[in-house]
C-alpha positions as CSV (number, residue, x, y, z in Angstrom):
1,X,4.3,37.2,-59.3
2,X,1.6,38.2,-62.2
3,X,-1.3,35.8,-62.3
4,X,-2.8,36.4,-65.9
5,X,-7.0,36.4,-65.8
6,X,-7.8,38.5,-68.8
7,X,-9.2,37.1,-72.1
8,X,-6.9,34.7,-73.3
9,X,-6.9,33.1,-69.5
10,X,-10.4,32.5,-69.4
11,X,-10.1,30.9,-72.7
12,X,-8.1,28.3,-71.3
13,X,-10.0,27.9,-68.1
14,X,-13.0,27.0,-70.2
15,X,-10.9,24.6,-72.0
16,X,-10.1,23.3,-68.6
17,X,-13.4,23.1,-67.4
18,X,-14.9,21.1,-70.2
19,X,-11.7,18.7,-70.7
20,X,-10.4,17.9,-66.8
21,X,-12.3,16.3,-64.1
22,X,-11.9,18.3,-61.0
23,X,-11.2,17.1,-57.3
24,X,-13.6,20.2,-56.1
25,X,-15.8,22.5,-58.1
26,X,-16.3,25.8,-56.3
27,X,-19.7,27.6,-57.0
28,X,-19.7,31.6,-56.1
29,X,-17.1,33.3,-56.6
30,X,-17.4,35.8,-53.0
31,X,-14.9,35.7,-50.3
32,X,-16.0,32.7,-49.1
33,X,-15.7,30.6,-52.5
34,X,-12.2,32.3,-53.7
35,X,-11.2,30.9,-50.0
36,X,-12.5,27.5,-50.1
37,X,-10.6,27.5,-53.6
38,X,-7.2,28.3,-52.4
39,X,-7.7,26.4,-49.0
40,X,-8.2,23.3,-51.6
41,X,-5.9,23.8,-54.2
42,X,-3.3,24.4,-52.0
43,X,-3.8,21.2,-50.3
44,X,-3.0,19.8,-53.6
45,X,-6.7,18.9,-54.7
46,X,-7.8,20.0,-58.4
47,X,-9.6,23.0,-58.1
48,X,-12.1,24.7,-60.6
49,X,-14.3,28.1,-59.6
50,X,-17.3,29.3,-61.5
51,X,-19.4,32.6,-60.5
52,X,-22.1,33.4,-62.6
53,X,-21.5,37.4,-62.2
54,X,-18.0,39.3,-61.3
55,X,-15.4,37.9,-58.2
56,X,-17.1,40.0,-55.1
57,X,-20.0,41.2,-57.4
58,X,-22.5,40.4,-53.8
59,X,-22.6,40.6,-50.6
60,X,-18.0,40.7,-51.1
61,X,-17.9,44.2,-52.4
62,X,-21.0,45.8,-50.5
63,X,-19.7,45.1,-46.7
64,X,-18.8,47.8,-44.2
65,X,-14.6,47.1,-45.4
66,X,-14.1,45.8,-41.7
67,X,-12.0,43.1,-40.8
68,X,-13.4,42.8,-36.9
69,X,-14.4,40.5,-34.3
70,X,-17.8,42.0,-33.7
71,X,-17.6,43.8,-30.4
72,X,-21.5,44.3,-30.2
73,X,-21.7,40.0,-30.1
74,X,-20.0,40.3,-27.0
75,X,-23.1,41.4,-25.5
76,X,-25.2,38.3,-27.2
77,X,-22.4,36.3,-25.0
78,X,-21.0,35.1,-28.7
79,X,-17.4,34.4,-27.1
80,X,-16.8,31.5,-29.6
81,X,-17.8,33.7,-32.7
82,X,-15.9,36.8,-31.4
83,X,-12.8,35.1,-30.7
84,X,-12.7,33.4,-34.1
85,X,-12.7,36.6,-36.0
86,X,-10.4,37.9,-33.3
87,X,-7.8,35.4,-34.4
88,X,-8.2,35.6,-37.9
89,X,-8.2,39.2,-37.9
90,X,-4.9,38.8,-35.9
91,X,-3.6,36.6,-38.7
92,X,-4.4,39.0,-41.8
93,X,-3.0,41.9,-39.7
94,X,0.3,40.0,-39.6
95,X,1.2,37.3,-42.0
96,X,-1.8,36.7,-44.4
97,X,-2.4,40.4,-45.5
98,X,-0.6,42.9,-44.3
99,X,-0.5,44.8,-47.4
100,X,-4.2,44.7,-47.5
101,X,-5.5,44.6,-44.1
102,X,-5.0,47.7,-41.9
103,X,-5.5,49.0,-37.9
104,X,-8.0,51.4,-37.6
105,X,-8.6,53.2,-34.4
106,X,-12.2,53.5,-33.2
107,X,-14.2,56.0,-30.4
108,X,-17.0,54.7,-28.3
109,X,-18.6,57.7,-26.9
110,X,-19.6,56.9,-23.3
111,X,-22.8,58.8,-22.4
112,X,-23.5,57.5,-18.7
113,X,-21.0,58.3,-15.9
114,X,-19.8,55.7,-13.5
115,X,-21.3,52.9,-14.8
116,X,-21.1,52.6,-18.7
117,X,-17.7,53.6,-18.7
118,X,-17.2,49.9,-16.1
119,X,-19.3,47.8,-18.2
120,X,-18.2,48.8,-21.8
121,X,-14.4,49.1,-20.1
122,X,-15.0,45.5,-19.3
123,X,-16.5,44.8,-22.4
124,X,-13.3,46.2,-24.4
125,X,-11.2,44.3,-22.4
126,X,-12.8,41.4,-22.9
127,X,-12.3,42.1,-26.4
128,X,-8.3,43.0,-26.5
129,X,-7.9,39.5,-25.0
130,X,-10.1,37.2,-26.6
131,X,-7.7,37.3,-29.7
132,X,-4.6,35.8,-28.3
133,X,-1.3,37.4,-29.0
134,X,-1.4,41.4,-29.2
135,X,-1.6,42.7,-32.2
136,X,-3.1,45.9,-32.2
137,X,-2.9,48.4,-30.0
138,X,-5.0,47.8,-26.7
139,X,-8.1,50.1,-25.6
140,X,-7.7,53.5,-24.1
141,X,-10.1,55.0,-21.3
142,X,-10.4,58.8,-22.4
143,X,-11.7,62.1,-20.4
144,X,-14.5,64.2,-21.8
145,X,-12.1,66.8,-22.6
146,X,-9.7,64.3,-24.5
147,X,-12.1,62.4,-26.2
148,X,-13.2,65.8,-28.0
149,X,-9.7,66.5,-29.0
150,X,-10.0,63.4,-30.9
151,X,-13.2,64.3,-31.8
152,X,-14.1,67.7,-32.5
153,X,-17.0,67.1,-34.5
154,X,-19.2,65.6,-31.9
155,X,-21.1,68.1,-29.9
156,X,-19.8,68.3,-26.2
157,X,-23.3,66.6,-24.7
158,X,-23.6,64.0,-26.4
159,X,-20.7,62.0,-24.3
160,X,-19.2,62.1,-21.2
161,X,-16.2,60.5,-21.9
162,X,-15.2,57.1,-24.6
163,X,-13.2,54.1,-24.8
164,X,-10.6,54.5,-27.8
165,X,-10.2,50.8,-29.6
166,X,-8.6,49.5,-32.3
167,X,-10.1,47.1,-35.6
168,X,-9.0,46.5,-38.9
169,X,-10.6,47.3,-42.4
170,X,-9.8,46.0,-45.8
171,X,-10.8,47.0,-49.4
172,X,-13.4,44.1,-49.5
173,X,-13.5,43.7,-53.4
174,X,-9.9,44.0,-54.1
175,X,-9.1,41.1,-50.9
176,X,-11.8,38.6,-53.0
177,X,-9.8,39.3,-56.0
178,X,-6.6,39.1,-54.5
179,X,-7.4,35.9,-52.8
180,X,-9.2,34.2,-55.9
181,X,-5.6,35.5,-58.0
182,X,-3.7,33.5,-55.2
183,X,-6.1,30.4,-56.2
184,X,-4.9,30.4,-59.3
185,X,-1.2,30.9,-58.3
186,X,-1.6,27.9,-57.1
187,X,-3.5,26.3,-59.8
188,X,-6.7,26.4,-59.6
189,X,-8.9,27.2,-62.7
190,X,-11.2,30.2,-62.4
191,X,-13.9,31.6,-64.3
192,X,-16.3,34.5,-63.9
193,X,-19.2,35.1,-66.2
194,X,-20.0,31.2,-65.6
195,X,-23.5,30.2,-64.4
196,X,-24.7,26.7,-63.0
197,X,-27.9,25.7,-64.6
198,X,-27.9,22.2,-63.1
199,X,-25.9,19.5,-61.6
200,X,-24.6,16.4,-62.9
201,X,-25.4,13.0,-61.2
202,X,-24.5,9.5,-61.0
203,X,-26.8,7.0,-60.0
204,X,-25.9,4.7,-56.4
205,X,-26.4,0.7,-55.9
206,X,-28.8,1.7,-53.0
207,X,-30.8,3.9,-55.8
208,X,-29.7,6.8,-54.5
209,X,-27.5,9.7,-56.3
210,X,-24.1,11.4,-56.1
211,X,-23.6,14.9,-57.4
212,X,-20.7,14.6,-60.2
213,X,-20.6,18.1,-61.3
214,X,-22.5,20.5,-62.6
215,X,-23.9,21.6,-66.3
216,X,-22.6,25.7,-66.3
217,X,-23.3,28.0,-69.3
218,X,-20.6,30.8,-70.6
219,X,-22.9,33.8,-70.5
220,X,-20.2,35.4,-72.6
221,X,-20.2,33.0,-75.6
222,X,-23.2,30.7,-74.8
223,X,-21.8,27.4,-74.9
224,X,-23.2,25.3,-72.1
225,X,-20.0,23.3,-70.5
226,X,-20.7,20.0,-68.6
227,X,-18.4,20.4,-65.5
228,X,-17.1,16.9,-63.8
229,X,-16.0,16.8,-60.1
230,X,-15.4,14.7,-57.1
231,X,-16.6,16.7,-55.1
232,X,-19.4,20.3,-55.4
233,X,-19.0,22.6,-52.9
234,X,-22.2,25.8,-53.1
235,X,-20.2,29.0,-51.6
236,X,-23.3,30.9,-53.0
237,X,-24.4,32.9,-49.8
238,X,-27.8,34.6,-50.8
239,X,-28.3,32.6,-53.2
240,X,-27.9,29.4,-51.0
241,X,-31.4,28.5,-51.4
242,X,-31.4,28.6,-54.8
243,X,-28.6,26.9,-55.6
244,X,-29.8,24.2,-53.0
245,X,-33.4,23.6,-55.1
246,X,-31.4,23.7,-58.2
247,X,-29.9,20.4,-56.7
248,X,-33.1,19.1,-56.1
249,X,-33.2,19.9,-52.1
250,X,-35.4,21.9,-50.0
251,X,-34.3,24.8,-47.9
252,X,-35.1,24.0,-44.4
253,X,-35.7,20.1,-44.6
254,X,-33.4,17.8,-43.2
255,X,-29.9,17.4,-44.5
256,X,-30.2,21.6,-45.5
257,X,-30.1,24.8,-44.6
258,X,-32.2,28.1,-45.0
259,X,-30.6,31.8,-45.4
260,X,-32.2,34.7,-45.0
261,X,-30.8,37.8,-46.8
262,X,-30.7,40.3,-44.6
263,X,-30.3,44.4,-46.3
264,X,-27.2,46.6,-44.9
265,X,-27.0,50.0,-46.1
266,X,-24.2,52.5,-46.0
267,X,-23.6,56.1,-46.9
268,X,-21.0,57.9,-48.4
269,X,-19.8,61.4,-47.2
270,X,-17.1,63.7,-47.6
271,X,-14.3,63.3,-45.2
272,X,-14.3,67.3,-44.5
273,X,-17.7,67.0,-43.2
274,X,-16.9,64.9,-39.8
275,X,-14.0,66.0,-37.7
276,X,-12.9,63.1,-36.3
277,X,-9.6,61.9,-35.9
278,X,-10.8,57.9,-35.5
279,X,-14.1,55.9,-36.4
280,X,-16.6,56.4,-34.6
281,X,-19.5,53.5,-33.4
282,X,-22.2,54.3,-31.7
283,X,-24.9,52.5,-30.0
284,X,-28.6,52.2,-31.6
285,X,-31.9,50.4,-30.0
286,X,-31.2,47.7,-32.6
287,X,-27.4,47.1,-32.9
288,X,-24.8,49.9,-33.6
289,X,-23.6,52.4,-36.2
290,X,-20.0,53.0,-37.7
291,X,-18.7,55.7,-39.0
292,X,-15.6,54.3,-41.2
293,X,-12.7,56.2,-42.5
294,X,-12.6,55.5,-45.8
295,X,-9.4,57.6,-48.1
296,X,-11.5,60.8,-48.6
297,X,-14.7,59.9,-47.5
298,X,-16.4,58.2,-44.3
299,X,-18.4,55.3,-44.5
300,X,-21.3,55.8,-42.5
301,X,-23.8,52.4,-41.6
302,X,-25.1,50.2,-41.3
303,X,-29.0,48.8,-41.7
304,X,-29.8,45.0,-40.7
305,X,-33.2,44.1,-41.9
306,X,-34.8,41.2,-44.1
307,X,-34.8,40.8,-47.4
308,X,-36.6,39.1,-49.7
309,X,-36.6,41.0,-53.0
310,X,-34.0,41.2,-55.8
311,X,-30.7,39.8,-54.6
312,X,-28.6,41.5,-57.3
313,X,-29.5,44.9,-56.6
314,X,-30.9,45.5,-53.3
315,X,-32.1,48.9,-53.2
316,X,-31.9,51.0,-50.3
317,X,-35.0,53.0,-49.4
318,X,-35.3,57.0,-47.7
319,X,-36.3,54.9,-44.4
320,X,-33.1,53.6,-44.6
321,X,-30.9,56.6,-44.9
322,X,-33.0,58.6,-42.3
323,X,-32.6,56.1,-40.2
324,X,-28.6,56.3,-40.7
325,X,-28.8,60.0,-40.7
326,X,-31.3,60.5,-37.7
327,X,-28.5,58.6,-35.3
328,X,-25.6,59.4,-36.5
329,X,-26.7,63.2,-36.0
330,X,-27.7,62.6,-32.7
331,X,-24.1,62.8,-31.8
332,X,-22.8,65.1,-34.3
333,X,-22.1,69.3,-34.0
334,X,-23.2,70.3,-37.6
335,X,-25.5,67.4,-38.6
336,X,-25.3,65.6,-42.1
337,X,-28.2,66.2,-44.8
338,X,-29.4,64.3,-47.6
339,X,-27.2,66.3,-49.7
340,X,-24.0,65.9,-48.2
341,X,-24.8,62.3,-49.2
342,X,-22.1,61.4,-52.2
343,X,-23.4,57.7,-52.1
344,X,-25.5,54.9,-51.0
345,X,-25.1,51.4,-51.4
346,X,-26.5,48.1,-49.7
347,X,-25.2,45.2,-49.7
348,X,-27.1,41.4,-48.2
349,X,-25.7,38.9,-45.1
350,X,-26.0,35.7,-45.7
351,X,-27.5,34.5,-42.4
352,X,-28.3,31.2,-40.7
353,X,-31.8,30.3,-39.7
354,X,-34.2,33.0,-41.7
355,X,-37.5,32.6,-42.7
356,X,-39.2,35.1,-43.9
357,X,-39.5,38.9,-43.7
358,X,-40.5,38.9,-40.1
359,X,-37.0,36.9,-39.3
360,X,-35.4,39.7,-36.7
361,X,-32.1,39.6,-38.9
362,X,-30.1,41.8,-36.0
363,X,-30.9,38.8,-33.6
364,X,-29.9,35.6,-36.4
365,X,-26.4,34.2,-35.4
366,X,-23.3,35.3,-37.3
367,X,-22.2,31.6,-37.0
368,X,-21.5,29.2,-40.0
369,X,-22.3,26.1,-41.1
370,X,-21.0,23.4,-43.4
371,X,-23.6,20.5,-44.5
372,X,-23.6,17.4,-46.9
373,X,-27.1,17.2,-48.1
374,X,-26.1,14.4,-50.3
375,X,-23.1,12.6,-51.0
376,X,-20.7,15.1,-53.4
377,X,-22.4,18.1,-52.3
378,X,-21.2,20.5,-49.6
379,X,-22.9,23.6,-48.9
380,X,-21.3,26.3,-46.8
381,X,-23.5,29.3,-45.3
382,X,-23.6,32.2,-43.0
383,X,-20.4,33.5,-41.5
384,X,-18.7,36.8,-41.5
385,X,-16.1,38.4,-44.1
386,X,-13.4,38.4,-41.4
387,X,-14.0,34.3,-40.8
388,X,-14.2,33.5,-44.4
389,X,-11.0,31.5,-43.9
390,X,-12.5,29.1,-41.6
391,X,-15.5,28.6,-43.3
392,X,-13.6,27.6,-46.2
393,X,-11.1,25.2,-44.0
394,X,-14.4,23.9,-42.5
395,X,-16.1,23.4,-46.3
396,X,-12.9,21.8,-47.6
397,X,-12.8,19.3,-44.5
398,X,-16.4,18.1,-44.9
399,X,-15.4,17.7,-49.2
400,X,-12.2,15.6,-48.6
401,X,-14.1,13.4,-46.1
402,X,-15.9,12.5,-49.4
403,X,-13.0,12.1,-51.7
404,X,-11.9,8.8,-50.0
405,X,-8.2,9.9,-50.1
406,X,-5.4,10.8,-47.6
407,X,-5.4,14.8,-48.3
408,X,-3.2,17.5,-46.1
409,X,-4.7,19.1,-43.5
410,X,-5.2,23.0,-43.9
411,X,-2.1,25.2,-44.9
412,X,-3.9,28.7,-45.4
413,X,-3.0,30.2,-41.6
414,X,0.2,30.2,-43.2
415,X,-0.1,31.3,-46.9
416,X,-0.1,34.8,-47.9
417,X,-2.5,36.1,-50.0
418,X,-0.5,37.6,-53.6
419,X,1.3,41.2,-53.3
């Protein structure tokens, strides 16, 4: 089914916005907000979006395209966390996305005999299972000889043997747009281009406040539009913080929550440089690296430190990309140079429990969180891209709790995403 967005859409959708009163109002327009807008509107709540940039203009479009469970938080004994994005990634595999989430396979070169190949074995395992049903193709233990059959381009000591394993990747952007398109299938009113400059509020008999909307300027035509809702729910990830002092809060205090950006950066290089046959990750002394097939190209990554500087173009630095380079050529037969590079770009996690630059951002959970800091706002933080569902279930659950209504539990473990 066609979902019109283009000029004469947004036209109405502003008329919407300044006209209707809204169950929820949906700020960011990421993975995370375009979910918590179809997990509400297709409850049956009135649902408006506004992102101030593009759908997926952040942290949505800038990932490493993997739909995964995380196999390195295994070893941070994350079993909840890992088994989340197990099932969810087992749920776009089959019924959510299937048209836009694919299996990938995956090589972990072993480089210790006996021992390595036990633990990570175990490890693997572990990981097959955590899931649930099967949906993927379990783990394979592979000889040194056929592990370079798979992969030719890795020089012959740098492993003694690997584990093959299966993920899943998606086309980050296009999955953001796809689920924000499926909002509006549904009904809900979304509009890009649409920043919040404040929040609307109603005073309480106690002499409190309640959050009633939110004032939002058209940066395409100017007009500042005063946005009425139930219920406000901040799906802003970087830009959590901000959004949380624009409503008068403080980041950190009681009743809030503080983010830390933290930078990942990933190169770009031709396909016909790598002979590989899968993905490739590879252990670091800080996390691990990927090597991502990606149409022509491979997606090589990724960096995890702080951030603190401009959130809409991080910029990645020549420390960065040596750093990619230096251990990803550890492994490989003809190493990569700086000018096999085609591109760079870095994108920022949104992750609980920074503060500061000296935050260790490869050490800060992965985990989520939903808060009220005051009644009619819910803020939602942290996560993954493969859990965004949840989070926005989670976000949606705290929201109705405010609405003061009978409202349907859930439905989007069972609702297709458009196409």
């Amino acid at each position: 089914m066609s979902v019109p967005m283009g000029p004469r859409a947004r036209e109405a959708a502003l008329r919407r916005l300044a006209e209707d009163e809204f169950d929820v109002l949906v700020v960011g327009g990421g993975v995370v907000g375009a979910g918590v807008a179809l997990d509400a509107v297709s409850r049956g709540l009135s649902v408006a979006l506004v992102e101030a940039r593009d759908l997926a203009a952040g942290t949505s479009s800038r990932s490493s395209k993997l739909i995964h469970g995380g196999l390195r938080y295994l070893e941070q004994l994350d079993f909840r966390l890992v088994r989340e994005a197990l099932r969810e990634r087992g749920l776009l595999v089959t019924r959510l996305a299937p048209h836009l989430v694919r299996p990938v396979p995956f090589l972990f070169p072993l480089r210790h005999r006996v021992w390595e190949r036990g633990y990570v074995g175990a490890g693997v395992l572990l990981y097959d299972t955590l899931g649930g049903a099967r949906v993927l193709p379990r783990h394979r233990q592979l000889s040194h000889s056929r592990a370079l059959r798979e992969a030719p381009g890795l020089r012959s000591d740098a492993l003694v043997g690997a584990i093959k394993y299966y993920d899943a990747q998606v086309d980050d952007a296009r999955f953001t747009m796809t689920v924000a398109r499926t909002a509006v299938q549904y009904g809900a009113c979304v509009t890009t281009r649409t920043k919040v400059t404040g929040f609307l509020r109603d005073e309480l008999p106690d002499g409190g406040a309640r959050v009633t909307g939110a004032v939002v300027r058209d940066l395409e035509g100017g007009a500042e539009l005063r946005v009425r809702a139930r219920q406000v729910i901040n799906a802003t990830g970087v830009w959590t913080d901000e959004i949380q002092r624009l409503a008068g809060g403080s980041p950190g205090s009681g009743g809030s929550v503080t983010v830390q950006a933290s930078k990942g950066v990933h190169l770009v290089v031709p396909r016909e440089r790598i002979r590989l046959d899968t993905g490739l990750i590879l252990r670091t002394e800080k996390s691990v690296l990927f090597v991502i097939p990606w149409g022509p190209h491979w997606i090589v990554g990724t960096t995890d430190t702080p951030w603190d500087l401009d959130k809409v173009e991080p910029a990645p630095t020549r420390a960065d990309i040596d750093y990619i380079l230096e251990h990803v050529n550890a492994v490989l037969r003809t190493p990569l140079t700086h000018d096999d590079i085609e591109g760079v770009y870095a994108g920022l996690r949104p992750l609980l429990g920074g503060s500061g630059s000296s935050s260790p951002t490869v050490k800060l959970s992965r985990e989520h969180a939903v808060i009220r800091p005051e009644p009619g706002l819910v803020i939602v933080a942290g996560g993954k891209y493969t859990t965004y569902r949840v989070m926005a279930k989670d976000a949606v659950d705290v929201a109705v709790a405010g609405l003061g209504q009978k409202v349907p539990a859930s439905v989007t473990d069972r609702v297709p995403v458009l196409g």
